[in-house]
C-alpha positions as CSV (number, residue, x, y, z in Angstrom):
1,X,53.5,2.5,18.7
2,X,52.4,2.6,22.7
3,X,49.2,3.8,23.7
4,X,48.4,5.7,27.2
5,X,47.9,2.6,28.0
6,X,51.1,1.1,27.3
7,X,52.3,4.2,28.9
8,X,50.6,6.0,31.7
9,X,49.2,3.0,35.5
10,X,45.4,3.0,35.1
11,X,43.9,4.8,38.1
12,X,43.1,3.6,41.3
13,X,39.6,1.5,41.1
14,X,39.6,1.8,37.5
15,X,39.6,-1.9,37.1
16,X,36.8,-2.5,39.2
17,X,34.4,0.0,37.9
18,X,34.3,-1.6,34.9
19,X,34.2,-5.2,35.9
20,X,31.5,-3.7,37.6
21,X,30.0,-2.5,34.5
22,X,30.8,-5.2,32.6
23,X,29.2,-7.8,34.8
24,X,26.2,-5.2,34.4
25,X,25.7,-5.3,31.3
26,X,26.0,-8.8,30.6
27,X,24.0,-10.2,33.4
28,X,20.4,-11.5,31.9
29,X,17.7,-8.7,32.2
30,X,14.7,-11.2,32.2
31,X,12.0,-8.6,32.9
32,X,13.4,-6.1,30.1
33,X,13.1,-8.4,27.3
34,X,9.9,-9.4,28.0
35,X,9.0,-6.1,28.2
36,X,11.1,-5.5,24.5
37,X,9.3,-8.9,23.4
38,X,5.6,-7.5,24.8
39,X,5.8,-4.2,22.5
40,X,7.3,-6.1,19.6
41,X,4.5,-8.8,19.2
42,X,2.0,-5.8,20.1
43,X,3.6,-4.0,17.3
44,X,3.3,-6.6,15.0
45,X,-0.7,-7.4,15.6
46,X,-1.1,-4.1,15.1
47,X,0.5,-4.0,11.6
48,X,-1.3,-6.9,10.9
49,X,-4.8,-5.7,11.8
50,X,-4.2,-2.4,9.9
51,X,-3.0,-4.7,6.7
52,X,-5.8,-6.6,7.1
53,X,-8.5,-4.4,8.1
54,X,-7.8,-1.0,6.4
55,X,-8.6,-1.4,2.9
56,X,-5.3,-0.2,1.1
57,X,-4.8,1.4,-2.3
58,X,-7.9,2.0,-5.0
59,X,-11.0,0.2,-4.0
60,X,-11.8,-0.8,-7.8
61,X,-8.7,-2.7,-7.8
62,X,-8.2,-5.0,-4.8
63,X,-6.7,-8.1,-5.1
64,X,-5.3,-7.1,-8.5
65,X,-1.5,-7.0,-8.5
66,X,-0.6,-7.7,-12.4
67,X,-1.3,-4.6,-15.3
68,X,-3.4,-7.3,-17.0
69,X,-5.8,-8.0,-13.7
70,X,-6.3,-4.0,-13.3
71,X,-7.1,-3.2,-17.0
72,X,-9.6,-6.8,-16.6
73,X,-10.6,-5.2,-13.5
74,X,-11.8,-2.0,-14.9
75,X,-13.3,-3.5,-18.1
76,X,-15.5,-5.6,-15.6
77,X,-16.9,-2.4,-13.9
78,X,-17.3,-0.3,-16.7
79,X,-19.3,-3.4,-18.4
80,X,-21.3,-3.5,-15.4
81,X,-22.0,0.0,-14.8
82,X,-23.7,-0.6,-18.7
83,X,-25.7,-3.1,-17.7
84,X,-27.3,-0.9,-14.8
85,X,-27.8,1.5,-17.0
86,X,-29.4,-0.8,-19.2
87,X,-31.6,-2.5,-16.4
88,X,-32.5,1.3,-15.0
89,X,-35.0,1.7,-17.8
90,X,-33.9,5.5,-16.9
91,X,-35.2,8.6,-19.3
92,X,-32.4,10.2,-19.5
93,X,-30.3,6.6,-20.5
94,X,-29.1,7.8,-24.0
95,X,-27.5,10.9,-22.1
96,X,-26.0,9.1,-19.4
97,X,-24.8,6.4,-22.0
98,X,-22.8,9.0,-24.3
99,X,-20.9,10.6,-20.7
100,X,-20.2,7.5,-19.9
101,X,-18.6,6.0,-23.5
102,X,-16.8,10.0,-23.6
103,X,-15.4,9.4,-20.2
104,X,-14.6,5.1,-20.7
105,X,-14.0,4.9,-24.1
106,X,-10.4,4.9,-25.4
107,X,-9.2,4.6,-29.1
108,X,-6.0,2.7,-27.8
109,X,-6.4,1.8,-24.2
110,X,-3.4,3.2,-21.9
111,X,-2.4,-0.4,-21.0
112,X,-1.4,-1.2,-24.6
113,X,0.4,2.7,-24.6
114,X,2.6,1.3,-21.2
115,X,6.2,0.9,-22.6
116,X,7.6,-2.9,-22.4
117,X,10.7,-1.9,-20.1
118,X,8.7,-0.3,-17.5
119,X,8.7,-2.2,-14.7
120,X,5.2,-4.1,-13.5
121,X,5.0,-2.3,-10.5
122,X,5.3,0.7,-12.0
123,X,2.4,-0.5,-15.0
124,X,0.6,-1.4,-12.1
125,X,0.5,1.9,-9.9
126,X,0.0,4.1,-13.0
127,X,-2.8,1.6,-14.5
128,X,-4.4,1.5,-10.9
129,X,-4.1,5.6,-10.8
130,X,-5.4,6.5,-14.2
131,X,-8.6,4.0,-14.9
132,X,-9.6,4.6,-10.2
133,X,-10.0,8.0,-11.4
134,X,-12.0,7.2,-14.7
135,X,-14.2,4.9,-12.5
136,X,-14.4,7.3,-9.8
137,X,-16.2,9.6,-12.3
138,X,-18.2,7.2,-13.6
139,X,-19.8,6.2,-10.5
140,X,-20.3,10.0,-9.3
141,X,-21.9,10.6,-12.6
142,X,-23.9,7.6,-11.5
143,X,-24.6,8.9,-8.8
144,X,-25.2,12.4,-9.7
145,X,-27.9,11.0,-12.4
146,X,-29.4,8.4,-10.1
147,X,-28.8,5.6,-12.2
């Protein structure tokens, strides 16, 4: 099968236009990729920075990346927010004590309820979700109480 060009005489100058643009294109462009290679490595210090700097995800659960390490994670704080209330010496202790236990207490904890296939990222996220928010109340109770 022939093709216009197999057919048709390329116009006049044709050939040298694009030898032209060909020797364009493929000459080096020095000043342009250091340009390109400036705003890359300025966009990757900034990623990094904002990794680094910006605290990412729930507070309460920072540096934990397992289901096992979150649930650990949020046994440690509730444990401790117990032991402020115990060292408060507060009046209103007892009351404090049963809103916490209502709020923390679980007959069978979620991370036991997880099903085995789920994946651990997913464990993770939900695990991370449900006891931030549990703690979250806690410490504005805390707070609210002046504990």
């Amino acid at each position: 099968m022939d093709t216009r060009f197999d057919l048709y005489d390329i116009p006049a100058g044709h050939e040298e236009r694009f030898l032209a643009k060909l020797d364009a294109a493929t000459r080096p462009q020095r000043r342009s990729r250091v340009l390109r290679w400036s705003v890359q490595a300025a966009g990757a210090a900034a990623a990094i920075l904002a990794f680094v700097l910006l605290p990412t995800g729930n507070p309460h659960f920072i540096g934990a990346h397992t289901p096992e390490a979150v649930y650990c994670a949020y046994l440690e704080k509730v444990g401790s927010l117990y032991e402020q209330l115990g060292a408060s010496g507060a009046t209103e202790a007892a009351e404090w004590e049963a809103a916490l236990a209502a709020m923390t207490d679980e007959a069978i904890p979620l991370f036991d309820q997880l099903p085995e296939e789920m994946p651990r990222r997913e464990k993770v996220k939900v695990l991370k979700q449900y006891y931030g928010e549990l703690l979250d109340g806690a410490e504005k109770l805390q707070q609210d109480w002046k504990i």
